[in-house]
C-alpha positions as CSV (number, residue, x, y, z in Angstrom):
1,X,0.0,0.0,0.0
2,X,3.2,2.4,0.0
3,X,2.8,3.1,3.8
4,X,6.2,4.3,5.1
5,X,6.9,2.6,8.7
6,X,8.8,4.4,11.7
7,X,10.1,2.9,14.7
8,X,7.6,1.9,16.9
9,X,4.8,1.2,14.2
10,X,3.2,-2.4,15.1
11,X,3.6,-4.7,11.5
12,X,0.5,-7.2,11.4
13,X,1.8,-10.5,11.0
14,X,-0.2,-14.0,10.9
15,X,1.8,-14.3,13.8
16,X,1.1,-11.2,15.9
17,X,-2.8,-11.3,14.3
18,X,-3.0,-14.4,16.3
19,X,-1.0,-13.4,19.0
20,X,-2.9,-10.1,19.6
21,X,-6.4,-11.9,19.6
22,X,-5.1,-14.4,22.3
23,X,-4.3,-10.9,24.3
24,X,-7.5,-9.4,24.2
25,X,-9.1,-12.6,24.7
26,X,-6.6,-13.1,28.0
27,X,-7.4,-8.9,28.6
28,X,-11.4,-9.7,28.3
29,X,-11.3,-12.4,30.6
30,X,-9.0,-10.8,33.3
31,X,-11.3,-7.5,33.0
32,X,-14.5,-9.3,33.3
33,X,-12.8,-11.2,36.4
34,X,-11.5,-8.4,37.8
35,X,-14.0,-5.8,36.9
36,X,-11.8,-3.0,35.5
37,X,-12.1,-1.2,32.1
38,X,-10.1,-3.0,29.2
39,X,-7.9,0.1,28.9
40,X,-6.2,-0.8,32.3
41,X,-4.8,-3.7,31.1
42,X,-4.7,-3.3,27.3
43,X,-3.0,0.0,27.4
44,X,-0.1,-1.7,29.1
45,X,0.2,-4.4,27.0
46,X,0.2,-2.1,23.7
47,X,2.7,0.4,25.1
48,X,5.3,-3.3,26.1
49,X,4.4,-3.9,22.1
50,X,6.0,-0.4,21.3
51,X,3.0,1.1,20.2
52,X,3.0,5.0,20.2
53,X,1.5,5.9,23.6
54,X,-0.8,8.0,22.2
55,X,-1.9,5.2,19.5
56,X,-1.9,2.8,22.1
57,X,-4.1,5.2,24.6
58,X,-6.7,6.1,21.3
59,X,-7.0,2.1,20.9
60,X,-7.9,1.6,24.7
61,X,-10.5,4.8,24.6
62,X,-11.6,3.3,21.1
63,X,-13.0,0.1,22.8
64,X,-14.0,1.5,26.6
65,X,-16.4,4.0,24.3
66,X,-17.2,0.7,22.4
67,X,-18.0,-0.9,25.8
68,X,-19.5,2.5,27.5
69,X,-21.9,3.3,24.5
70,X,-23.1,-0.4,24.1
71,X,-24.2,-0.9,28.0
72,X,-25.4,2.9,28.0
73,X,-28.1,1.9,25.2
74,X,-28.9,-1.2,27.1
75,X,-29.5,0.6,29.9
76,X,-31.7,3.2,28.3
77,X,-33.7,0.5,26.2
78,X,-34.4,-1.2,29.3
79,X,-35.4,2.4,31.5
80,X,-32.6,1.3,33.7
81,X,-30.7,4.8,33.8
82,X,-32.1,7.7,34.4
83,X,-31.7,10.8,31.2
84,X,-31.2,13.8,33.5
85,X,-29.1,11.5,35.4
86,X,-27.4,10.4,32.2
87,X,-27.0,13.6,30.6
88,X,-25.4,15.5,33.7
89,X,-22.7,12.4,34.1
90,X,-22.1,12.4,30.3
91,X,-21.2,16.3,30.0
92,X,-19.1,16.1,33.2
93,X,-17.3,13.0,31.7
94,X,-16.6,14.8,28.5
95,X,-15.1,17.9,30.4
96,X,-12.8,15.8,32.8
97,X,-12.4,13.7,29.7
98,X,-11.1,16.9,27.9
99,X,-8.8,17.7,30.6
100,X,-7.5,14.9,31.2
101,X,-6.0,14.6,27.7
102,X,-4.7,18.5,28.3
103,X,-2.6,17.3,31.0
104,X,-1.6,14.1,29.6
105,X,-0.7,15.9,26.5
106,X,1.3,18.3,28.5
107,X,3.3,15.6,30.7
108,X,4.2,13.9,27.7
109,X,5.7,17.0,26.0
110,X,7.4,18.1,28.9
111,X,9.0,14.7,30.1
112,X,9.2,12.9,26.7
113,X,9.2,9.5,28.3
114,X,6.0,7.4,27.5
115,X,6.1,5.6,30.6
116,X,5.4,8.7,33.0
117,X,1.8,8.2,31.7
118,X,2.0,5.1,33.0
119,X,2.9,6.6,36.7
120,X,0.5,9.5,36.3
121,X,-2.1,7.1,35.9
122,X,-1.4,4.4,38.6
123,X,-0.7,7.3,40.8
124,X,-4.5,8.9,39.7
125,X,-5.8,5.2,40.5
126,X,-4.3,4.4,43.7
127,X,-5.6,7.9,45.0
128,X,-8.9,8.0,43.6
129,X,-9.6,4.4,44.5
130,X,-8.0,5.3,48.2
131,X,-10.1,8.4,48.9
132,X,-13.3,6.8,47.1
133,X,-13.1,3.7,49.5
134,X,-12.1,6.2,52.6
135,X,-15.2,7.9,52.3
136,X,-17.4,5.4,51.3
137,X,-16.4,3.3,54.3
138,X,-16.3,5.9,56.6
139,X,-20.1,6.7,55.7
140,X,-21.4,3.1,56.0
141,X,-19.6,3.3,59.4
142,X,-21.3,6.1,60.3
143,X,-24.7,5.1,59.3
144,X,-24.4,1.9,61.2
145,X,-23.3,3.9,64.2
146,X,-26.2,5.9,64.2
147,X,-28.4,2.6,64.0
148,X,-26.9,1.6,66.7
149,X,-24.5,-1.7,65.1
150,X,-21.3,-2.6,67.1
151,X,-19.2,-1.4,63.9
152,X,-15.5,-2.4,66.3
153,X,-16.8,-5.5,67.1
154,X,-15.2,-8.6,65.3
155,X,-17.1,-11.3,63.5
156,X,-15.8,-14.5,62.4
157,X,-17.8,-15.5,58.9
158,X,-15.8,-19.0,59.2
């Protein structure tokens, strides 16, 4: 087809055809398991491959929007989500979706190393996931409190 290949550009074998289907299948089945977005995972494995990280990043958004706009219309075929409700979390997820991008578009310029994505992101994770759980925990410990549960007491579920 004439295309001119640069260093990191993936070539499409027989060989990394199959190879790359077994790795999303693997991916898919991990996610499911684990119950994280296929870009976790499959963003990683691209970027090991020596895929651009921006290519490799466009391919994992490419299939969570895949994933996100395929449940989202389930979900509104079945009346299952809400459309003020839906609309409000869509907008804000296109904004933080925007500025997201800005920033990683900005580390990426300023470092020049593909991997500090990779830290940027973990690091993101680890703290929202931390300070998600905190306060999620600490308000089911409060509630029980105030119902009166022994929330210090231990159980044994043995």
């Amino acid at each position: 087809m004439g295309y001119k290949f640069v260093k990191g550009d993936l070539r499409y074998t027989a060989k990394t055809l199959v190879t790359q289907n077994a790795v999303n299948f693997a991916v898919g089945f991990a996610n499911a398991l684990a119950g994280v977005g296929p870009g976790v995972m499959l963003q990683v494995i691209m970027m090991k491959m020596n895929m651009h990280p921006m290519v490799a990043e466009r391919t994992g958004n490419l299939v969570a929007g895949v994933i996100t706009t395929s449940s989202s219309i389930c979900a509104l075929y079945y009346q299952e989500l809400p459309m003020d409700y839906g609309a409000v979390f869509g907008i804000s997820a296109i904004i933080a979706t925007t500025q997201g991008m800005t920033l990683r578009n900005w580390i990426l310029k300023k470092s020049g190393d593909r991997y500090s994505v990779l830290v940027l992101l973990l690091f993101l994770m680890i703290c929202c996931t931390f300070f998600s759980t905190t306060t999620l925990n600490l308000m089911d410990i409060t509630t029980k409190m105030k119902a009166g549960e022994p929330v210090l007491e231990f159980r044994s579920y043995c």
